[in-house]
N, C-alpha and C positions, 0 to 999 in steps of 0.2 A: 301374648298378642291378642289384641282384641277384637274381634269381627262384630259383624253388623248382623243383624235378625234374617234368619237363617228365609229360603226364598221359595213364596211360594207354589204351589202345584203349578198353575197357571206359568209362573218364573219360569220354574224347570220345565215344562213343557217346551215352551222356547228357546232355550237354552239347549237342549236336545233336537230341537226342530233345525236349529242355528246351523249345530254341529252336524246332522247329518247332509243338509246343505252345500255346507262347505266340501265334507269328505266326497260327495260326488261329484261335485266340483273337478274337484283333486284328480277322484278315477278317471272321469270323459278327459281331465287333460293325458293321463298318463298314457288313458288306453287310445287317443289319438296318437301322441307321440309313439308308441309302439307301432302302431298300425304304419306310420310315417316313415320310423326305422325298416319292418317287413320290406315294403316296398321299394327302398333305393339298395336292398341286400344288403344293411348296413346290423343286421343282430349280431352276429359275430365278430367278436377281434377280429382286427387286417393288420396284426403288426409282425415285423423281422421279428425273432429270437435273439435276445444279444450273445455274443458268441462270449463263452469262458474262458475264465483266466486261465494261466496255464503256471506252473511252479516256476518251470521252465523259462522263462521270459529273460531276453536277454534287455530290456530295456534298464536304464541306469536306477541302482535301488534310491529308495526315498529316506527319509527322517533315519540319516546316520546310517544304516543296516547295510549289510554287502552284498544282499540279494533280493531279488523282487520275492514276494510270497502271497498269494491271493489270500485276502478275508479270511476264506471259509478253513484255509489250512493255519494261518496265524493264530484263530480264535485257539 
C-alpha cells in the first residue's frame, strides 16, 4: 500500500489542533447533556425488574417438550 509523503510539522500541528477541537466539542456536549440529565432526576434507571421465570409454570410447553423450563435451567 502506498502512501504519500509523510506531513509536515506545520500539517500535524493542525491535525492535532483539529482533533483537540473536536474532542471538546464532544466533552461541552456531553457534560451539557449530563448536567441536562442531573436536573430532570433522570441519572439513574427508572425501570420495573422483570419478574422470573419459574420451572413451575403451568403455561402450555413449546417446540414438542411436555413442560415449560426457563433458559437459565435448560442451558
Amino acid at each position: 500500500m502506498a502512501h504519500g509523503p509523510a506531513p509536515s510539522d506545520s500539517q500535524m500541528a493542525l491535525r492535532v489542533e483539529r482533533a483537540q477541537r473536536l474532542f471538546s466539542r464532544v466533552l461541552v456536549s456531553w457534560a451539557g447533556d449530563l448536567l441536562e440529565l442531573r436536573r430532570r432526576k433522570l441519572l439513574q434507571p427508572d425501570w420495573d425488574r422483570a419478574i422470573p421465570a419459574h420451572s413451575s409454570a403451568v403455561d402450555p410447553a413449546s417446540q414438542g417438550g411436555s413442560s415449560v423450563v426457563p433458559m437459565n435451567d435448560a442451558a
